[in-house]
PAZAPA-4460 file (N, C-alpha, C; in steps of 0.05 Angstrom, whole numbers, plus 32768, in hexadecimal, padded with zeros to 4 digits):
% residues 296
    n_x    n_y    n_z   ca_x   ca_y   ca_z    c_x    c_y    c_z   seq   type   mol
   8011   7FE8   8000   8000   8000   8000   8012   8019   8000     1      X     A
   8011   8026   7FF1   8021   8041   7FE8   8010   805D   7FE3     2      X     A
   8008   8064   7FF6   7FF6   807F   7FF6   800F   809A   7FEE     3      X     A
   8020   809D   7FF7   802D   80B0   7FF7   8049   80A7   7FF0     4      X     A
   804E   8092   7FDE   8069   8087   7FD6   807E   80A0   7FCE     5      X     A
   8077   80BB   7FC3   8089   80C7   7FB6   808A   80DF   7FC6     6      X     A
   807F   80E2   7FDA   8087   8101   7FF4   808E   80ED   800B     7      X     A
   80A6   80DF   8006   80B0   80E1   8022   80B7   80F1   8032     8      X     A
   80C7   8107   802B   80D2   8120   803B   80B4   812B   804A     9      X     A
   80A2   8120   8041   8089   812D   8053   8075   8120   805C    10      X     A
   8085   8102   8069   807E   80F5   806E   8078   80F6   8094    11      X     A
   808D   8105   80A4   807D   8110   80B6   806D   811F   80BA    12      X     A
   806B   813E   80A3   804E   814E   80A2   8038   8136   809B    13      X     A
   803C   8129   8088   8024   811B   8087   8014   810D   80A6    14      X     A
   8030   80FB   80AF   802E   80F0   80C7   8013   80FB   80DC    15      X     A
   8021   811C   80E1   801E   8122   80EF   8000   8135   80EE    16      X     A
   7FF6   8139   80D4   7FE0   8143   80C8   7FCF   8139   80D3    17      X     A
   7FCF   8114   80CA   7FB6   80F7   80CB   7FB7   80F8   80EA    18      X     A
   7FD1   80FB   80FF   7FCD   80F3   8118   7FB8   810D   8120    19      X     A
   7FBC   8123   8113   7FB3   8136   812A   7F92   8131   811F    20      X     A
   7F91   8130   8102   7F6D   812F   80FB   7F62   8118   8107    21      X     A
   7F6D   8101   8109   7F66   80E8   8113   7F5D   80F0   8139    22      X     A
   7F6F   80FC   813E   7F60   810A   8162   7F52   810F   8164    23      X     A
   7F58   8128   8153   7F42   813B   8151   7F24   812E   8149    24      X     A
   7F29   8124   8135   7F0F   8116   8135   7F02   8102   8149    25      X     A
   7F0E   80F1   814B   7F0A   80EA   816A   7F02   80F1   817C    26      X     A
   7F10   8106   8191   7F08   8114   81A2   7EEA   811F   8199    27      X     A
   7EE5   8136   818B   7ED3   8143   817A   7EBB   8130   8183    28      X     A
   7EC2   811A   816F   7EA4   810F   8172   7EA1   80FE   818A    29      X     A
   7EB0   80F8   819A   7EB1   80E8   81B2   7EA2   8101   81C7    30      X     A
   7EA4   811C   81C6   7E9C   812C   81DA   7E7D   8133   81CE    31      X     A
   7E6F   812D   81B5   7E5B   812C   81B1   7E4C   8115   81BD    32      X     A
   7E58   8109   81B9   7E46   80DD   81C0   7E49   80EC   81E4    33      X     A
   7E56   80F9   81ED   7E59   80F5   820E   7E47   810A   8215    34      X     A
   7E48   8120   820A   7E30   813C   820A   7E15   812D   8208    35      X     A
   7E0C   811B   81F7   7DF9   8117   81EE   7DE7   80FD   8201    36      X     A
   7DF7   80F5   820F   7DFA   80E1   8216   7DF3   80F0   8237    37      X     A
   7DFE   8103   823F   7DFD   8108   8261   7DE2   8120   825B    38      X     A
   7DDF   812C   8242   7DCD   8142   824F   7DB1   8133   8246    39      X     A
   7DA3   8136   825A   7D82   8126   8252   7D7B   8135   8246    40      X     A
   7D76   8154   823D   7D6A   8163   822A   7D74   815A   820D    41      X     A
   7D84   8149   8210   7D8C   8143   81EF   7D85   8125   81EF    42      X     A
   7D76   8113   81FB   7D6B   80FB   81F3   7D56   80FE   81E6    43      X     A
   7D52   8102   81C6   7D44   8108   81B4   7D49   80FB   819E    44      X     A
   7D3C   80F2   818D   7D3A   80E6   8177   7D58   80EB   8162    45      X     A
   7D57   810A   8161   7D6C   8114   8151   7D80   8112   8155    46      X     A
   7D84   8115   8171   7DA5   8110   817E   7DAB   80F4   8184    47      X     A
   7D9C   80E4   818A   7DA0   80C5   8184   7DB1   80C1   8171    48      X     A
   7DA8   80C9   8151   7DB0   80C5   8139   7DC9   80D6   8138    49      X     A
   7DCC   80F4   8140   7DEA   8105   8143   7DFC   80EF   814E    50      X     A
   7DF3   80E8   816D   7E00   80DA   8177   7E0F   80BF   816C    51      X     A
   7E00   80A4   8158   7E08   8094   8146   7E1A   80A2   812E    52      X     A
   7E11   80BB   8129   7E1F   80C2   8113   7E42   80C7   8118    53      X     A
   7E42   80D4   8135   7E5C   80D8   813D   7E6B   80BE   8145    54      X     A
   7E59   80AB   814E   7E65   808E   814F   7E6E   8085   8138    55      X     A
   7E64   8084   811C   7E69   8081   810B   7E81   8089   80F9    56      X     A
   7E80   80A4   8100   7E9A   80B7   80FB   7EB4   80AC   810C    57      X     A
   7EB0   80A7   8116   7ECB   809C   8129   7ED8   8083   8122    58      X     A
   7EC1   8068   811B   7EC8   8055   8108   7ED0   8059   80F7    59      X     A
   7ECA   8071   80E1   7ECC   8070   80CE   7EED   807B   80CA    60      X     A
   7EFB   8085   80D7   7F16   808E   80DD   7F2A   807E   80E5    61      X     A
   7F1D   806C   80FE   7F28   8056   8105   7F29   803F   80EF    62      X     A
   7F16   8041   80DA   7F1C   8029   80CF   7F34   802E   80BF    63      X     A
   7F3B   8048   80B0   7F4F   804E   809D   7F65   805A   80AE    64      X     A
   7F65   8069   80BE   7F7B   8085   80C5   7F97   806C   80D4    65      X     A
   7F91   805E   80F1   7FA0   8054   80FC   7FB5   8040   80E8    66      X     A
   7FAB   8033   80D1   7FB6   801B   80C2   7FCD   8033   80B4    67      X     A
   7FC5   8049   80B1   7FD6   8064   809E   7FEB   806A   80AC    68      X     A
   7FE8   8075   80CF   7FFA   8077   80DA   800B   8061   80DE    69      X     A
   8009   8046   80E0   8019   8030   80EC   802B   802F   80CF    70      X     A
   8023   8031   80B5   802C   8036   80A1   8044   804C   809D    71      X     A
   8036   8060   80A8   8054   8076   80A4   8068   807E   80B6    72      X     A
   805E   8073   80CF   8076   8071   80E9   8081   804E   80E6    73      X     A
   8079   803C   80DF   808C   802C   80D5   8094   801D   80C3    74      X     A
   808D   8031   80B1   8097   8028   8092   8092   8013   8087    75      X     A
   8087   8005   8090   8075   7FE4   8081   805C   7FEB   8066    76      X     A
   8062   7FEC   805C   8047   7FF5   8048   8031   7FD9   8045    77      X     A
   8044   7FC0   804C   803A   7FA8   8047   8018   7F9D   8057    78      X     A
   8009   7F97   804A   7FE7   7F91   804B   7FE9   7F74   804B    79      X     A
   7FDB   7F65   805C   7FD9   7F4D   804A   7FBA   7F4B   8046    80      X     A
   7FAE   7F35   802F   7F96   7F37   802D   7F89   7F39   8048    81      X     A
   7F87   7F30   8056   7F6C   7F2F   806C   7F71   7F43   8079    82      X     A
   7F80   7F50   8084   7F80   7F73   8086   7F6E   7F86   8070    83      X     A
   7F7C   7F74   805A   7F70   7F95   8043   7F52   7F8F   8037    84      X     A
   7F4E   7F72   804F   7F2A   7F64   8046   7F1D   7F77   805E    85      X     A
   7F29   7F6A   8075   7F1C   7F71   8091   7F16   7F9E   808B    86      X     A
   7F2E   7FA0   8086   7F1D   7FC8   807B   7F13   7FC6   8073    87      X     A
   7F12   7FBD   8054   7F06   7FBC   8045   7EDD   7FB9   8051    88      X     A
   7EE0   7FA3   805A   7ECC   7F98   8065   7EBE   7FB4   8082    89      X     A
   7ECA   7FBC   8092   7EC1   7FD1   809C   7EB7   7FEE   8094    90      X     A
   7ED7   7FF0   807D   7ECA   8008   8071   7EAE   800D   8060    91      X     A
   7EAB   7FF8   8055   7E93   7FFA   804A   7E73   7FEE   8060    92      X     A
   7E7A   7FED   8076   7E6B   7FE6   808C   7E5E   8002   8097    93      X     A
   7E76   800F   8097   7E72   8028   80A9   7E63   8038   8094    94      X     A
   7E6E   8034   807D   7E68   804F   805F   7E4D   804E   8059    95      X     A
   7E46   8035   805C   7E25   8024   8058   7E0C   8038   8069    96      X     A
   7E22   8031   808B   7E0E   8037   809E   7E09   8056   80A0    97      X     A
   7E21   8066   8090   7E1D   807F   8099   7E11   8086   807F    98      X     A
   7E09   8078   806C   7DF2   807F   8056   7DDE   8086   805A    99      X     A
   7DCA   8066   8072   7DB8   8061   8079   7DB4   8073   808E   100      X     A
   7DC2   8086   809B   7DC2   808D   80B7   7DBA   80AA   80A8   101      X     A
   7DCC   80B3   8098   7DC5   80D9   808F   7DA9   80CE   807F   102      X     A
   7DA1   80C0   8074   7D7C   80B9   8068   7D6D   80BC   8080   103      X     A
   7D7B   80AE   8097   7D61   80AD   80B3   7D5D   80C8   80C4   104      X     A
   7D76   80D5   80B8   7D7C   80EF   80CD   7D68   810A   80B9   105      X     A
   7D65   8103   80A1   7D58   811C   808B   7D3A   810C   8094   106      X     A
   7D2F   80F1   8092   7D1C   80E8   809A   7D0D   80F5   80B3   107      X     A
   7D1C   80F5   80D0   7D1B   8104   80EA   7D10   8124   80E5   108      X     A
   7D24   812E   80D2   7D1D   814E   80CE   7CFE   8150   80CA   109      X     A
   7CF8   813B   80AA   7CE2   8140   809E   7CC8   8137   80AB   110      X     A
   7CCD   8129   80C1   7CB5   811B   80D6   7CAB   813A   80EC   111      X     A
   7CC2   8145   80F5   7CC8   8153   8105   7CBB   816D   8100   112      X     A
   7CBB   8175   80E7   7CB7   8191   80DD   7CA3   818C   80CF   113      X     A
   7C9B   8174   80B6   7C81   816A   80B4   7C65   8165   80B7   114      X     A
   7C6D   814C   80CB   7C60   8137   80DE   7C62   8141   80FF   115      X     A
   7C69   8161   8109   7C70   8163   8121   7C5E   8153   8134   116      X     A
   7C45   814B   8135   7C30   814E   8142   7C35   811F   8140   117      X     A
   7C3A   811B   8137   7C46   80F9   813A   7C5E   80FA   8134   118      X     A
   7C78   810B   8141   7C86   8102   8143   7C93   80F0   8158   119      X     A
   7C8E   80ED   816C   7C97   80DE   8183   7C87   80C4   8178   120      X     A
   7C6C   80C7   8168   7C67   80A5   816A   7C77   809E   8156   121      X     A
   7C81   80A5   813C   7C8F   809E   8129   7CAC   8094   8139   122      X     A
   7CB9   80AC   8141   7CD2   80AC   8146   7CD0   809F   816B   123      X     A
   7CC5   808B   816F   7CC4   8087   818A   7CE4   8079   8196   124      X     A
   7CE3   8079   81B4   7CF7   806D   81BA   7D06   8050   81B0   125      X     A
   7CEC   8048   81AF   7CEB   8026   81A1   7CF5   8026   8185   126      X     A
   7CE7   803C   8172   7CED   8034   815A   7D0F   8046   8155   127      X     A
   7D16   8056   816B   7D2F   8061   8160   7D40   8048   8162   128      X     A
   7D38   8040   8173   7D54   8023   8182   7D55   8016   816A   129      X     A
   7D3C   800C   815E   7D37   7FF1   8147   7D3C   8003   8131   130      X     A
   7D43   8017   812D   7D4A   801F   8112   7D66   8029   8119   131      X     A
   7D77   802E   812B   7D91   802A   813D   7D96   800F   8131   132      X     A
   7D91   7FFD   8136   7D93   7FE0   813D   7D9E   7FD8   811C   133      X     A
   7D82   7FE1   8111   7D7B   7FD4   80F8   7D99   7FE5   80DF   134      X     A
   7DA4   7FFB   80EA   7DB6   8005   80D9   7DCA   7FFB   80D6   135      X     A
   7DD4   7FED   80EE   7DEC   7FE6   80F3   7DF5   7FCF   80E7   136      X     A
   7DD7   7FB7   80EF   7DD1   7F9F   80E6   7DD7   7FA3   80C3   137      X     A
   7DC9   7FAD   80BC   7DC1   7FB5   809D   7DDB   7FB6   8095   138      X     A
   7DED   7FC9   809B   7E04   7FD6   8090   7E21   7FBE   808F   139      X     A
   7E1C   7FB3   80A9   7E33   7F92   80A6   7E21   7F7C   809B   140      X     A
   7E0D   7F77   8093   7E0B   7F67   8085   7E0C   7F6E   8065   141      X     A
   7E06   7F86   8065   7E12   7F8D   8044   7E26   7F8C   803F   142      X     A
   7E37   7F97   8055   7E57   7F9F   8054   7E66   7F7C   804B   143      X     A
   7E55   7F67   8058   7E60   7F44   805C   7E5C   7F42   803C   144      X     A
   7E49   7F44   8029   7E3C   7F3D   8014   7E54   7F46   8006   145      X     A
   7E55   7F67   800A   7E68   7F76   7FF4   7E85   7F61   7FF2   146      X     A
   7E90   7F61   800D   7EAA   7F56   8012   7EA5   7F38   7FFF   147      X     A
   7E99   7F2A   800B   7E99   7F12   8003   7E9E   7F0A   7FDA   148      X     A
   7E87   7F24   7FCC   7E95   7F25   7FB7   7EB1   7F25   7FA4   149      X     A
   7EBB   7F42   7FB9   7ED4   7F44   7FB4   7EF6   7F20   7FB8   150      X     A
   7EEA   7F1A   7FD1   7EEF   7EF4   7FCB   7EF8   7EEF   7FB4   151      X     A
   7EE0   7EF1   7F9C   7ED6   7ED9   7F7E   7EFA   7EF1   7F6E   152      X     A
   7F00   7F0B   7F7A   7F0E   7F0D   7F61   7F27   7F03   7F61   153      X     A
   7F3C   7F0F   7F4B   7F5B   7F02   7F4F   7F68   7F21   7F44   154      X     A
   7F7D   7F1F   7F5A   7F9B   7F33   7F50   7FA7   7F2E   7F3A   155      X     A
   7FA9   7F44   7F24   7FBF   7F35   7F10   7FCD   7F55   7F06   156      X     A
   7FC2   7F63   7F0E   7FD0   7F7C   7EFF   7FEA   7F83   7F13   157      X     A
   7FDB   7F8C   7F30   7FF7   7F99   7F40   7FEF   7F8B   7F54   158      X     A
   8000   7F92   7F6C   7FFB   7F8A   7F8A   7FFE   7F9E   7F9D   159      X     A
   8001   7FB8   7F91   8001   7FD1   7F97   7FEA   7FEB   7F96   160      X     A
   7FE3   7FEA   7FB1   7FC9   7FFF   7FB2   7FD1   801A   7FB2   161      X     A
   7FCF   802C   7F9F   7FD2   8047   7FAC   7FB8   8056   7FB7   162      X     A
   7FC5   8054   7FCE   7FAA   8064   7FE0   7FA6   8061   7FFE   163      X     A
   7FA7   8066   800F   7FAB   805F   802F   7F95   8053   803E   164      X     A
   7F86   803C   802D   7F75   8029   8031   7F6A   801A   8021   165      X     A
   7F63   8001   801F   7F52   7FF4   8010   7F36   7FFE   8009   166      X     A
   7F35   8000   7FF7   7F16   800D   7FF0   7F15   7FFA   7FD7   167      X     A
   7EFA   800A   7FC7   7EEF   7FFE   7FAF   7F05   8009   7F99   168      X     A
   7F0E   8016   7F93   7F17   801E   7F7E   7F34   8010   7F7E   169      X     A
   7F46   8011   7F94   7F57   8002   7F97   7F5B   7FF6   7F92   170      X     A
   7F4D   7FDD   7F9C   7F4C   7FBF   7F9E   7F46   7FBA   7F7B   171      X     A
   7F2F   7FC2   7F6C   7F27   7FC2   7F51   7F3D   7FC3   7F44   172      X     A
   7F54   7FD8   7F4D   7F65   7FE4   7F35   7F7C   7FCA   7F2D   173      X     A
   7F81   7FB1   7F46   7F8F   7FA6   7F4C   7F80   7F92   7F44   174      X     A
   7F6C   7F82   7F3A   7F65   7F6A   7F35   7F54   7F6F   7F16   175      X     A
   7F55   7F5C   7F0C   7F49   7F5E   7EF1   7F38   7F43   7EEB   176      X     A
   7F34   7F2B   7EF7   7F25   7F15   7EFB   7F0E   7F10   7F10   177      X     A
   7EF1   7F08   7F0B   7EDD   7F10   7F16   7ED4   7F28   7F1E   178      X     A
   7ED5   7F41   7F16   7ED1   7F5D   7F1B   7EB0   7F5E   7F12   179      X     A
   7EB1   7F47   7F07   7E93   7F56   7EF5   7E7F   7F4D   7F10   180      X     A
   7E76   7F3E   7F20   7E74   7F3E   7F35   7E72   7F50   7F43   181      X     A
   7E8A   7F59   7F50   7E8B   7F71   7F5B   7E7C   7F8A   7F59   182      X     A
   7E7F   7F88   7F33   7E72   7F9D   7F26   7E54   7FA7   7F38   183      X     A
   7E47   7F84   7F2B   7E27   7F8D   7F32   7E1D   7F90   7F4D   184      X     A
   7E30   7F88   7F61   7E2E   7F8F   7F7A   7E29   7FB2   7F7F   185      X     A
   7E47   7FBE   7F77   7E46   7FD2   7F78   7E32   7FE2   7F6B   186      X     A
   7E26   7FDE   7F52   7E0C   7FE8   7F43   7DF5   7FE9   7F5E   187      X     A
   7DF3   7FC8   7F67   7DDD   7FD2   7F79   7DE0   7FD6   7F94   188      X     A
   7DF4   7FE0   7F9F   7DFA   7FF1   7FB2   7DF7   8005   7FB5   189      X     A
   7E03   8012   7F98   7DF8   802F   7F92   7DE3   8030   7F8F   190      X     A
   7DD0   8024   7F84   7DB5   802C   7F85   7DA7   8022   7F9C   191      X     A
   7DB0   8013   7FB6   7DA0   8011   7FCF   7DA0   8020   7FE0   192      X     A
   7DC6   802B   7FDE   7DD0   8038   7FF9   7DD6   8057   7FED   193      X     A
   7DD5   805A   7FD9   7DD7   8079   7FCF   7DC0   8080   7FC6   194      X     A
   7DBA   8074   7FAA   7DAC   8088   7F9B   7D91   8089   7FAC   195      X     A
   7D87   806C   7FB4   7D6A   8071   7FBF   7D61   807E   7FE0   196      X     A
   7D7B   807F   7FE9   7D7A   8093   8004   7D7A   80B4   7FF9   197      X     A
   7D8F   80B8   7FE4   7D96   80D6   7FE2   7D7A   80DD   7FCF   198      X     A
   7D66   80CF   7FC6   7D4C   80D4   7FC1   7D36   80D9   7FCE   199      X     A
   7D3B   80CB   7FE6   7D2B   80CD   7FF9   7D29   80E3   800C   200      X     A
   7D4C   80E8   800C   7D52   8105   801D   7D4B   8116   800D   201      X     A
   7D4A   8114   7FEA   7D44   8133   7FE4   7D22   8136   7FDE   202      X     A
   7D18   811A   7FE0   7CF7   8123   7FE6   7CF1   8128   7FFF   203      X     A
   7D04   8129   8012   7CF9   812D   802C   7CFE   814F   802A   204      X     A
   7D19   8154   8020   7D18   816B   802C   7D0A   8185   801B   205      X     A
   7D01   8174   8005   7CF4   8187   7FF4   7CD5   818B   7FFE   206      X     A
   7CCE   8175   8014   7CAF   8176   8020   7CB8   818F   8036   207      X     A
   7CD2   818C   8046   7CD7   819A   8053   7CD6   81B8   804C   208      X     A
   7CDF   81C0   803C   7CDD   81D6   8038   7CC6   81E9   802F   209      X     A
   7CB4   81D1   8024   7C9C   81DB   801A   7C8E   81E1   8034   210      X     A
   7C8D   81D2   804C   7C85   81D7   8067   7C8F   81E9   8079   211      X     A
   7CA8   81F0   8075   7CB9   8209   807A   7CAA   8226   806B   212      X     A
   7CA8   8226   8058   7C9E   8242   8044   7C8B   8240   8050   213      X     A
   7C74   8234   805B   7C5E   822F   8061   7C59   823C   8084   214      X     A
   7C6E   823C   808E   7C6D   8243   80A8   7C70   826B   80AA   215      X     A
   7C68   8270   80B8   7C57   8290   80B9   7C7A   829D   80CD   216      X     A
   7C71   8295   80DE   7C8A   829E   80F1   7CA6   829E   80DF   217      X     A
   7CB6   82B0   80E6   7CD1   82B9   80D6   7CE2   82AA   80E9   218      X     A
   7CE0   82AC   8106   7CF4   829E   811B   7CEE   8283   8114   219      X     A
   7CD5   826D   8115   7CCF   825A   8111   7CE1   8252   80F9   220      X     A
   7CDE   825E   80E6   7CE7   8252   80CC   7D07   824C   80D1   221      X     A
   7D0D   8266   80D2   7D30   8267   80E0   7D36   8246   80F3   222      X     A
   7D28   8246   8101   7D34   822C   8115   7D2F   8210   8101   223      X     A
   7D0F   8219   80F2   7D12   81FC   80DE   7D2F   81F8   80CD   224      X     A
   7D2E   8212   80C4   7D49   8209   80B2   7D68   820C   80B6   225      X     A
   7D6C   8211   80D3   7D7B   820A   80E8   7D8B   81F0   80EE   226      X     A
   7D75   81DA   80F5   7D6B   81C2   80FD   7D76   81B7   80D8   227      X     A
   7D6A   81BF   80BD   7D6E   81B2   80B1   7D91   81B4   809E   228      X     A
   7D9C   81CE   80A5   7DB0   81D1   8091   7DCB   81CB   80A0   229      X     A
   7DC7   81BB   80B5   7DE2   81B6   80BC   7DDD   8199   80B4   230      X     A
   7DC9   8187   80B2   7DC6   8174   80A1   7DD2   816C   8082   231      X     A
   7DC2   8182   8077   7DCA   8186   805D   7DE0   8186   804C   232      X     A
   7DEB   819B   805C   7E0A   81A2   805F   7E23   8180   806D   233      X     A
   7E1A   8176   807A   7E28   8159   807B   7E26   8144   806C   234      X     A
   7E07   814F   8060   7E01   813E   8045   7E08   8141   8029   235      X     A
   7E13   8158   802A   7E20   8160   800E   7E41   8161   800F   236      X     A
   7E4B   815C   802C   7E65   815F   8026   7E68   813A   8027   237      X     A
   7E5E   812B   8038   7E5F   810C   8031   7E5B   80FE   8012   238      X     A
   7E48   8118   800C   7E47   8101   7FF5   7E4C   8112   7FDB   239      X     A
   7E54   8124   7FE0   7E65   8137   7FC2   7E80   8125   7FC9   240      X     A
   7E8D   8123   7FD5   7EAA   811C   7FD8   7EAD   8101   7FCE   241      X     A
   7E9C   80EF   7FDC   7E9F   80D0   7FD7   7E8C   80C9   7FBF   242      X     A
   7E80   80D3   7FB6   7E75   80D9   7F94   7E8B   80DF   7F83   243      X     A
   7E8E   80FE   7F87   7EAB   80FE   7F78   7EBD   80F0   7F6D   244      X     A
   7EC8   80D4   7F8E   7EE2   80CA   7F87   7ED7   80B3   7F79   245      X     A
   7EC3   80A7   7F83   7EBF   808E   7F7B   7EB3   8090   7F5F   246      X     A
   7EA1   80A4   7F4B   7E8D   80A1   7F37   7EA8   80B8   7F1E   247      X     A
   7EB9   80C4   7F2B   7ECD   80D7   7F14   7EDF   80C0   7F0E   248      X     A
   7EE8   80BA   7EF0   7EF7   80A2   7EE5   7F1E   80B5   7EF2   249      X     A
   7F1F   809B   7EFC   7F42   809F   7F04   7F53   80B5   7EF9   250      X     A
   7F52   80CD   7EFD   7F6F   80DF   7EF0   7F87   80D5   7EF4   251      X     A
   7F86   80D1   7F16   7FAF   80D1   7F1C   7FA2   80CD   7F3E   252      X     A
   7FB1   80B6   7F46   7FB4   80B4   7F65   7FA9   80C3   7F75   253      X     A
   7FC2   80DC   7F74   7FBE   80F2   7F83   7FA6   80FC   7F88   254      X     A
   7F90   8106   7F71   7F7A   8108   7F70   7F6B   80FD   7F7F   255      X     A
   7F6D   80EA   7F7E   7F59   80C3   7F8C   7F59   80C9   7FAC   256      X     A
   7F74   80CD   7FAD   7F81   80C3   7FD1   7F76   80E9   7FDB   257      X     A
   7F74   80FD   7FCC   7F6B   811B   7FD7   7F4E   8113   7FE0   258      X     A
   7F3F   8112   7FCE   7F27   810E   7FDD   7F24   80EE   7FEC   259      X     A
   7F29   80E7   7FF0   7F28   80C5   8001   7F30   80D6   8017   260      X     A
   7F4D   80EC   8020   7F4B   80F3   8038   7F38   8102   8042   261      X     A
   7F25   8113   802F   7F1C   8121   8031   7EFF   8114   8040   262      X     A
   7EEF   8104   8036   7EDC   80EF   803B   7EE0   80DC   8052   263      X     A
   7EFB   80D1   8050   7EFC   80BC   806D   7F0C   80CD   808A   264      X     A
   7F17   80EA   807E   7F1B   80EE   80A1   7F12   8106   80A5   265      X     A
   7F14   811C   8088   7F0D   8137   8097   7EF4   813C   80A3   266      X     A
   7EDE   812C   8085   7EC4   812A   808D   7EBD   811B   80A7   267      X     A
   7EC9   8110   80B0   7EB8   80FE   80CB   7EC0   8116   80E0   268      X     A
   7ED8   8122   80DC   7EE6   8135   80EA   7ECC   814E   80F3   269      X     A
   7EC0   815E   80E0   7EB1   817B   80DE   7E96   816B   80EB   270      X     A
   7E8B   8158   80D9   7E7B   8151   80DD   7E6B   8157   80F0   271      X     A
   7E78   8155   8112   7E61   815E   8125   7E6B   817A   8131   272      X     A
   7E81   8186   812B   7E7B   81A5   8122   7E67   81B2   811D   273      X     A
   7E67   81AB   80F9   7E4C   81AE   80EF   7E32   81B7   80F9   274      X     A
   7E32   819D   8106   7E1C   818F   811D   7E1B   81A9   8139   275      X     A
   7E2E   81B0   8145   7E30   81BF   8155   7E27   81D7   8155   276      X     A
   7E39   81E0   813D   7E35   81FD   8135   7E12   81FE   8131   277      X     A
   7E07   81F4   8124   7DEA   81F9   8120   7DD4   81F3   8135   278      X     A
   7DE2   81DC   8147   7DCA   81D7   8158   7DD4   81E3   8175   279      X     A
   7DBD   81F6   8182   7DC1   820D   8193   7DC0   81FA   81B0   280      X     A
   7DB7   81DB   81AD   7DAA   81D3   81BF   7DC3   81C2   81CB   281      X     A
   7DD6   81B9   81B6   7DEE   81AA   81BA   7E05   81BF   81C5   282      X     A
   7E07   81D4   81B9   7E18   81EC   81C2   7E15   81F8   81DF   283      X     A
   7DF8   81F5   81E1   7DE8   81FF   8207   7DFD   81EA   8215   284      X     A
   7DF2   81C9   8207   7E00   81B4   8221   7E1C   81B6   8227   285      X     A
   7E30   81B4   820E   7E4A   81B6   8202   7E4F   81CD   821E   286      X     A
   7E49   81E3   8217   7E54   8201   822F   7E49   81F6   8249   287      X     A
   7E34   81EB   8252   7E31   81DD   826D   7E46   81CD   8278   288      X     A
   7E50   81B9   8264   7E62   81A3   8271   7E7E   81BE   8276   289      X     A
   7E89   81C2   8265   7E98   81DC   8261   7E9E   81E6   827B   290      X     A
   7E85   81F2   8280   7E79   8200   82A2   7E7A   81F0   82B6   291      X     A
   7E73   81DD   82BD   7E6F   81C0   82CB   7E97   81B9   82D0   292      X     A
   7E9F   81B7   82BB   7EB5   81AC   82BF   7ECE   81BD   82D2   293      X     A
   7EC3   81DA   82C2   7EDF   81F6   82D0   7ED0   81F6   82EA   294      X     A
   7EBE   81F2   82E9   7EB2   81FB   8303   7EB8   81E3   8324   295      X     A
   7EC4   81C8   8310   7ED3   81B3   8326   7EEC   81B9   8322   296      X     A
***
């Protein structure tokens, strides 16, 4: 595996770049799951799902960032298959669930601002858990199917990945026997876990808005679309980026491996930023603990 074979001289900036975003991200979303988690005004449907989302984000770093570092502090570039299966196999576990997860979280909005008046029976405690439950489930047993394809193919071009993880494009560029397989997997992945969620989010939020214009109050409206554009905004940087790399035909490496960092660490990184900056209710708790803490 050769992500950065030809800047060695900047091989500790790099180093030291991934260690600090890889914290950072970490920490970040680890102090959301713990905010969310101690203040009872935030046991709510929505933050349930923030909360998974930042869980998610943290996998999703862990599955790529740590294998990068052990890579450039000790110079082994060497993978063997069941390493570059077992990512392989997570990354698209995690990528799955955080598909299914930003569809449930634009779903939440459109119940909320919609449906206000049945939202608690829709979004009840019960059904958050079993649709919790059901994402996770969903997402490794797709993730088992996908892997298991990849199995039927064979290496014959290189044995050399450029890129600082196993992914789809990778692994493809390096085998040229049974792909077609693969192929139709990936056809209907994209159309289970992309195309027919990012349809669903944009009929939701196009009901949304029509119920937004619809609302009389100027403050009201403001908080509806409050509540919805820090959404939006995580939904267009997830999936402009990892659209980009995966659906634009190969220029040059470099290109490939810019957005792949961009998608597997910065994004998990902002992500509940994002999240922060917009919601007034997470920012209230966030300055409590803050207060709570200087104050021991």
């Amino acid at each position: 595996m050769l992500p950065f074979s030809g800047e060695t001289k900047y091989k500790p900036l790099i180093t030291t770049f991934f260690f600090l975003i890889y914290l950072a991200g970490v920490l970040i979303n680890s102090s959301i799951i713990t905010i969310i988690c101690l203040e009872v005004q935030l046991h709510e449907p929505m933050y349930l799902f923030i909360c998974n989302l930042s869980i998610l984000d943290i996998f999703y770093t862990s599955v790529t960032v740590p294998k990068l570092l052990h890579m450039l502090l000790s110079g082994n570039h060497l993978v063997s298959f069941s390493q570059c299966f077992i990512q392989f196999y997570f990354f698209i576990a995690v990528i799955s669930a955080e598909d299914i997860l930003l569809f449930i979280m634009a779903y939440d909005r459109y119940v909320a601002i919609c449906l206000p008046l049945h939202y608690h029976r829709i979004l009840s405690r019960r059904n958050c858990i079993l649709i919790t439950i059901g994402i996770w489930t969903a997402s490794f047993l797709n993730s088992l199917m996908y892997v298991t394809s990849v199995l039927y193919m064979s290496s014959c071009h290189s044995n050399l990945i450029h890129q600082f993880f196993c992914d789809f494009k990778s692994i493809t560029k390096a085998t040229c026997i049974g792909t077609e397989l693969l192929l139709i997997i990936t056809a209907l992945e994209f159309f289970s876990f992309i195309f027919v969620p990012l349809m669903y989010t944009f009929s939701s939020y196009v009901n949304i808005f029509f119920a937004i214009f619809k609302i009389k109050s100027r403050e009201s409206r403001r908080k509806a679309f409050s509540t919805c554009s820090s959404h939006i905004t995580v939904i267009s940087i997830f999936y402009g980026t990892s659209l980009i790399d995966y659906l634009i035909p190969t220029y040059s490496d470099v290109v490939d491996l810019s957005f792949a960092v961009v998608y597997t660490t910065i994004t998990p990184m902002i992500n509940p930023i994002i999240y922060s900056l917009q919601n007034s209710k997470i920012k209230m708790a966030f300055l409590g603990v803050i207060k709570e803490i200087h104050f021991l």
